[in-house]
C-alpha positions in Angstrom: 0.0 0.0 0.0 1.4 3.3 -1.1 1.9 6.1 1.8 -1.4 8.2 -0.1 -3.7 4.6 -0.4 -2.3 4.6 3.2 -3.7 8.2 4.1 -6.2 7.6 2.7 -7.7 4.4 3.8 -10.2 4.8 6.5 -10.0 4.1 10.2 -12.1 1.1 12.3 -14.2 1.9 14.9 -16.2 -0.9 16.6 -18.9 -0.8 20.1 -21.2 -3.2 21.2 -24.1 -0.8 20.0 -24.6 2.8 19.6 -22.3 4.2 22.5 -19.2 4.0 20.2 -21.2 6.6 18.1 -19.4 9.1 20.9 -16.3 8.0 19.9 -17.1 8.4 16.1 -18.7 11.8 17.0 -15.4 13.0 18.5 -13.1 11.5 15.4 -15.5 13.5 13.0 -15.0 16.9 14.9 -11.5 16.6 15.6 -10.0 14.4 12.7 -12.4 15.7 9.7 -9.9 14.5 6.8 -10.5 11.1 8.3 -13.2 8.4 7.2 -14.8 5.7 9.5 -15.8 2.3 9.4 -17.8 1.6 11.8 -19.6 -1.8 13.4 -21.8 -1.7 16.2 -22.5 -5.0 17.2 -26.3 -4.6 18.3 -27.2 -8.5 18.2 -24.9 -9.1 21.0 -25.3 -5.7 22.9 -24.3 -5.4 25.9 -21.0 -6.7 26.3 -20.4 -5.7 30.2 -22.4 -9.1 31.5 -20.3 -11.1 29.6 -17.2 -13.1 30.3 -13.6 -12.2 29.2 -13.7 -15.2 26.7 -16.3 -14.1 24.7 -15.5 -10.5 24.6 -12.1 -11.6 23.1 -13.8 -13.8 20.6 -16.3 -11.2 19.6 -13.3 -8.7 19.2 -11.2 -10.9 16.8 -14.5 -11.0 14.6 -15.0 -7.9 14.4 -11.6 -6.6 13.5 -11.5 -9.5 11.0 -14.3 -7.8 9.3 -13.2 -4.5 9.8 -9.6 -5.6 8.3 -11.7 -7.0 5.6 -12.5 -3.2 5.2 -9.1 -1.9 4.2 -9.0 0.2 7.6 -5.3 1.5 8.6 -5.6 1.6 12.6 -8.8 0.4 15.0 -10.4 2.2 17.4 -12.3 -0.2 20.3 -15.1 2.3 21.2 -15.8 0.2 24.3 -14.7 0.0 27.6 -15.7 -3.6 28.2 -13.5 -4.9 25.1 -10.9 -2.0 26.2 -10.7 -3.6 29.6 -10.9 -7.1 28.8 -9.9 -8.1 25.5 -7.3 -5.0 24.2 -4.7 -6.4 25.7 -4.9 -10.2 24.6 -5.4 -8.9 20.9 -2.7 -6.2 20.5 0.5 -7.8 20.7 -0.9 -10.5 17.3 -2.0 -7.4 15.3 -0.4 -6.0 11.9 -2.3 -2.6 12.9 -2.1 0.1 15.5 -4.8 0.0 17.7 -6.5 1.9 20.9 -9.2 1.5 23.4 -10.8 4.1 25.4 -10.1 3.3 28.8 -6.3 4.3 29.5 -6.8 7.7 28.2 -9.7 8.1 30.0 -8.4 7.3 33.4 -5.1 9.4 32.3 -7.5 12.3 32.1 -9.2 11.8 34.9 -5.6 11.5 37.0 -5.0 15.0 36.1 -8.1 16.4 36.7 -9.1 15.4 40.1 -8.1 17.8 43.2 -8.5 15.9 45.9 -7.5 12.3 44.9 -11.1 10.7 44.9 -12.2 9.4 41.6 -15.2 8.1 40.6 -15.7 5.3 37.7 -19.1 4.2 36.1 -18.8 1.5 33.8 -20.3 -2.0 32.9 -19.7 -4.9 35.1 -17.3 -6.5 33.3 -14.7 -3.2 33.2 -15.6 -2.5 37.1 -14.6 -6.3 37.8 -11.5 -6.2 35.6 -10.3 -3.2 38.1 -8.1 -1.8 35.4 -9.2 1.6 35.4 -8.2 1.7 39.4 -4.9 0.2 38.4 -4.0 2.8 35.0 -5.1 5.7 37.0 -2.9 4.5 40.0 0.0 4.5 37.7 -0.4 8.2 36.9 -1.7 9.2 40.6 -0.6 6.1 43.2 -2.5 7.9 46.1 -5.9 8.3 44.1 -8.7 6.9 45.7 -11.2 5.2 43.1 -14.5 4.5 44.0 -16.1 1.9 41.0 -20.0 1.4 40.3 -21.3 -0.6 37.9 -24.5 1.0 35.6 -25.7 -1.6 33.3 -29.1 -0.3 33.2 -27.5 2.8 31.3 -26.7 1.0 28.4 -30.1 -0.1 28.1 -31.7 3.2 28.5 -29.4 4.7 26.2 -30.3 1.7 23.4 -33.9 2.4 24.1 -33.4 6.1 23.6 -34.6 7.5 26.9 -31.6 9.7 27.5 -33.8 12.5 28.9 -36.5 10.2 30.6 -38.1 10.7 34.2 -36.8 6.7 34.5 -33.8 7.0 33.4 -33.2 10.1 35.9 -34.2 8.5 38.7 -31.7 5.4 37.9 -28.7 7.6 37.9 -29.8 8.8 41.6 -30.1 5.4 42.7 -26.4 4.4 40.8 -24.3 8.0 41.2 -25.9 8.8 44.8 -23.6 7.0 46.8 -19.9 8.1 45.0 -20.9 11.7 45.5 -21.7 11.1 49.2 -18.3 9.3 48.9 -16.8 13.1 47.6 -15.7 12.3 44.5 -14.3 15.2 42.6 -14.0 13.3 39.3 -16.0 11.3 37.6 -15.3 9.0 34.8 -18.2 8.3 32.0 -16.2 4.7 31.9 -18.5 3.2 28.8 -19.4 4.9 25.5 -22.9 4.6 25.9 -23.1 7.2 29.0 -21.8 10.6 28.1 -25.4 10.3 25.9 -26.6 10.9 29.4 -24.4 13.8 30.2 -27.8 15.5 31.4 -28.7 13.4 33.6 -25.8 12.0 35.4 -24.8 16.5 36.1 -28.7 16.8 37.4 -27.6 14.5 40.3 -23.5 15.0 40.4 -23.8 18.8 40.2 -21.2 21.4 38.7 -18.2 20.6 41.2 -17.5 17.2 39.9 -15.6 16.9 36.5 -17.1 14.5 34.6 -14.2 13.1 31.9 -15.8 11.7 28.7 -13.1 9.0 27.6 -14.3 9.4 23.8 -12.4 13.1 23.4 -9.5 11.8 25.3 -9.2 8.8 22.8 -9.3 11.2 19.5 -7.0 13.3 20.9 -4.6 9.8 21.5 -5.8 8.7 18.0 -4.2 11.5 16.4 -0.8 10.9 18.0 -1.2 7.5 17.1 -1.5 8.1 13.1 0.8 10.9 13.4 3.6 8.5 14.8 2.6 5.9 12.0 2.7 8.0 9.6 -1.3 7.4 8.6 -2.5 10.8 9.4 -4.4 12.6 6.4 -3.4 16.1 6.1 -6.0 17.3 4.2 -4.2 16.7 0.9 -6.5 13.1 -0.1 -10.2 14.3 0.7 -12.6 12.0 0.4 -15.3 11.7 -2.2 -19.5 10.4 -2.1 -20.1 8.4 1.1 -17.4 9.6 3.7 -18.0 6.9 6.5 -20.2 3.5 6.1 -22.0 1.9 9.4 -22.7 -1.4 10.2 -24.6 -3.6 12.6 -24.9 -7.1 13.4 -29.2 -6.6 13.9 -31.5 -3.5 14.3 -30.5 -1.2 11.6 -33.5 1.2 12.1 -32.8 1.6 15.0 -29.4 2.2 14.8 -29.4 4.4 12.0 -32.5 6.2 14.1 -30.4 6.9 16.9 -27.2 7.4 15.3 -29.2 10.1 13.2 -29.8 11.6 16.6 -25.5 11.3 18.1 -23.5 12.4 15.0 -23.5 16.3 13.4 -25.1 14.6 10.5 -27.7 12.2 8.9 -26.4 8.8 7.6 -28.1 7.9 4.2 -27.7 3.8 5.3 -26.6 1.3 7.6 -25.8 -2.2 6.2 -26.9 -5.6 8.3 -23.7 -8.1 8.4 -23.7 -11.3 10.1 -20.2 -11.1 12.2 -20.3 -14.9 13.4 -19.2 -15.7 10.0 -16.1 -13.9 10.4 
């Protein structure tokens, strides 16, 4: 591949559902020479309940397909295959690749004031403990106080970011880490700054809340930069900039990805990942 195919090949963005969408959202305003590939794998949403196993297997399919795609670098838009499968996959791939959570919990390092960080995130990324163990690395007397949300994910697939329901959850999850005085919080899957509202309506204005997707982007950019993959500007792309696809619901998707990203998408294509 020559260094302007390179360029210009686009870069692989994959989420259990829509949450990744953030991720994409972030790439789009920050990167805007860049195009997308993105799979969202709906059939099998949500990843957080499920064990480290098959998170790694449903990772390998997916970037199979999305190396099927021509992509130059992958971007795992989720904090459950971040935690649990990033690190099994990257040392066997031929492509530069990175997850959400270490720059998220970088981030979050920097920002608090007092030490005490809070982290809401699926099951499976609260069991897995890493982000305690990252942001320990940049602050080693940070206290991190973890809850699991996995109705969020749910709400957010439903579309009831700004429901009296889904409003009443977040006091029942984010109550007890403010009691706790966090200064920080972390929106530790890609599904939850979609509740931004929400989640400040019970944290108030004095806790930073660190959204993991603009962190990434920001990482992303170094990332091509250093492998040379960055488009400049000088290889724009033509007709259909990014293409979207999901492993079941693509109404829905395309409904509620209509509603995350600073444009309409025409289509979303249905794929069947097992066979890959």
């Amino acid at each position: 591949m020559t260094k302007i195919e390179q360029a210009y090949a686009p870069i692989g963005v994959f989420d259990s559902g829509v949450g990744g969408l953030t991720v994409a959202r972030e790439i789009m305003r920050q990167l805007p020479n860049e195009r997308i590939v993105y799979f969202g794998d709906t059939a099998r949403v949500p990843y957080g309940n499920k064990s480290k196993e098959t998170i790694i297997r449903f990772s390998r399919q997916i970037i199979r397909f999305l190396k099927a795609k021509g992509v130059k670098a992958l971007v795992v838009a989720c904090n459950t295959a971040s935690a649990l499968a990033l690190e099994e996959i990257q040392p066997k791939l031929d492509l530069p690749i990175i997850g959400v959570l270490k720059p998220g919990a970088k981030a979050a390092a920097e920002a608090t004031k007092n030490g005490k960080i809070g982290v809401i995130a699926t099951e499976g990324t609260i069991a897995s403990q890493l982000y305690t163990k990252v942001i320990q690395t940049h602050a080693p007397r940070a206290q991190v106080f973890g809850k699991a949300c996995p109705l969020f994910v749910s709400l957010v697939e439903e579309g009831w970011s700004n429901d009296p329901v889904t409003l009443q959850v977040a006091h029942r999850y984010l109550e007890p880490l403010t009691e706790s005085g966090i200064d920080t919080l972390i929106l530790g899957c890609t599904h939850y700054p979609l509740l931004t509202g929400i989640i400040r309506q019970v944290t108030g204005d004095k806790v930073t809340l660190i959204n993991p997707a603009y962190e990434t982007t920001r990482g992303l950019h170094k990332m091509l930069k250093e492998h040379g993959l960055l488009n400049d500007g000088a290889y724009l792309p033509e007709g259909d900039v990014h293409q979207f696809y999901v492993s079941d619901a693509a109404d829905k998707f395309k409904k509620l990805a209509n509603y995350i990203l600073p444009y309409d998408i025409d289509t979303t294509q249905l794929i069947h990942i097992e066979e890959y």
